[in-house]
N, C-alpha and C positions, 0 to 999 in steps of 0.2 A: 762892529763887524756883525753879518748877519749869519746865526749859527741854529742849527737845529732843522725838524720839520715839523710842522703842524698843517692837521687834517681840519676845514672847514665846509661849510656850506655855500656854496653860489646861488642866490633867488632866479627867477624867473628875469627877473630885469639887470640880472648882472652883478646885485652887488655882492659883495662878500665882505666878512670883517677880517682885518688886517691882525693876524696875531699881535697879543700883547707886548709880546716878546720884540717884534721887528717895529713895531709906532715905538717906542718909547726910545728907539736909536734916531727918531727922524727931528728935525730941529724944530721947538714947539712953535717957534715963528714962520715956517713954513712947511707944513703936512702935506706933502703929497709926491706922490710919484711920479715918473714916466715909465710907460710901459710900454714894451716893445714885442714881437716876435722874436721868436728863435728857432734852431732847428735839434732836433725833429719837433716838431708840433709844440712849443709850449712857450712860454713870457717868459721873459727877464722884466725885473723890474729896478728900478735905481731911484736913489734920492736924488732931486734935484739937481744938489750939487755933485753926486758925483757922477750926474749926467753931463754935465756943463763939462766936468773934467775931460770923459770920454768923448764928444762933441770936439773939446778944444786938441784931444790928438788924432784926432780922423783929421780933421780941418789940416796936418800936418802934411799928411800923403797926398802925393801928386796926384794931380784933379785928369790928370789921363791916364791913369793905371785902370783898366778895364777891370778888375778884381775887385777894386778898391771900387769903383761906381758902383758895379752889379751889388757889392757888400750894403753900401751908403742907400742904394734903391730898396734890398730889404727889410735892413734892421733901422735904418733911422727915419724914412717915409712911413715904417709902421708904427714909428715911436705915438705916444698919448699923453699928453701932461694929465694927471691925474688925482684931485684934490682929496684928502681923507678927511670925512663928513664929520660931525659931533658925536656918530657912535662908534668910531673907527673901520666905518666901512671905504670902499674902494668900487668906486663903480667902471668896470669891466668894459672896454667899447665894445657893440656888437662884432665888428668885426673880429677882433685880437680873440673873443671867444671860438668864434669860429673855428681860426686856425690851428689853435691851443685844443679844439673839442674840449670844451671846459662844460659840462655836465653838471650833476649835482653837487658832486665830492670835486676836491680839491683839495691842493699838497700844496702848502707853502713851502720852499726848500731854499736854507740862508746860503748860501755860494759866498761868505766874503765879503765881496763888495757890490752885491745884489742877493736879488732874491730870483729864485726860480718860481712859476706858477703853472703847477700840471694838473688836468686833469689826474683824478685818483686811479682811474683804468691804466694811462698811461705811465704813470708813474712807479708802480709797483715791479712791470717787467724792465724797466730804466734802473730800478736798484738793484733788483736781481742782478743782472749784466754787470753791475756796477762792483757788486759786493764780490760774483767770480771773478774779475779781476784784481780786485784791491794788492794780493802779493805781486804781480807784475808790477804793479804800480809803486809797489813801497819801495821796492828795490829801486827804481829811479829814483825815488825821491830820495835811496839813502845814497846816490850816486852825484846826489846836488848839497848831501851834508848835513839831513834833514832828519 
């Protein structure tokens, strides 16, 4: 499970290194992500397998749910298979930078069962917001047993 956040660096060419912390979950026989858009502006990223996972329950939902296409045209035509190199880096496609405004700084953030990829500008008013909520939030979750 991918927990925690850590602050890196993005080069000029996109790449960045993969916290220690999130490679040493990925299976050594195959290192690499996909990487997708999300909204507001920033990546999801997933391990292979459990992209295949989420791939195999989209493939689920009816192929004429207008919701379900526009979703599929977003997040999975922006997907990236994404190989992690011999230094643990992650090279970023130009576009998915784009989207993301992925800048110097950069916030890894473990979501679970991915990872988040924000720019460090965007990320900071995303936890604020985050953090004013969290008691609304716990109160659901104590309403789920949690």
């Amino acid at each position: 499970m991918f927990r925690g956040s850590y602050e890196h660096t993005i080069d000029s060419k996109g790449r960045v290194s993969l916290p220690a912390q999130f490679r040493s979950l990925l299976p050594k026989d195959n290192e690499r992500l996909v990487i997708t858009n999300y909204i507001p502006s920033h990546l999801w990223a997933f391990t292979y397998e459990n992209w295949i996972k989420l791939e195999e329950k989209l493939a689920s939902f009816p192929l004429t749910d207008p919701d379900i296409r526009s979703f599929k045209h977003f997040f999975v035509a922006g997907a990236h298979d994404v190989p992690v190199d011999k230094l643990g880096r992650v090279l970023v496609p130009p576009r998915l930078r784009e989207y993301a405004q992925l800048n110097k700084e950069v916030v890894f953030v473990g979501s679970i069962t991915h990872i988040e990829i924000w720019d460090k500008g965007n990320w900071k008013p995303t936890f604020t917001t985050s953090e004013s909520n969290v008691e609304q939030v716990a109160r659901k979750l104590a309403d789920l047993g949690f």
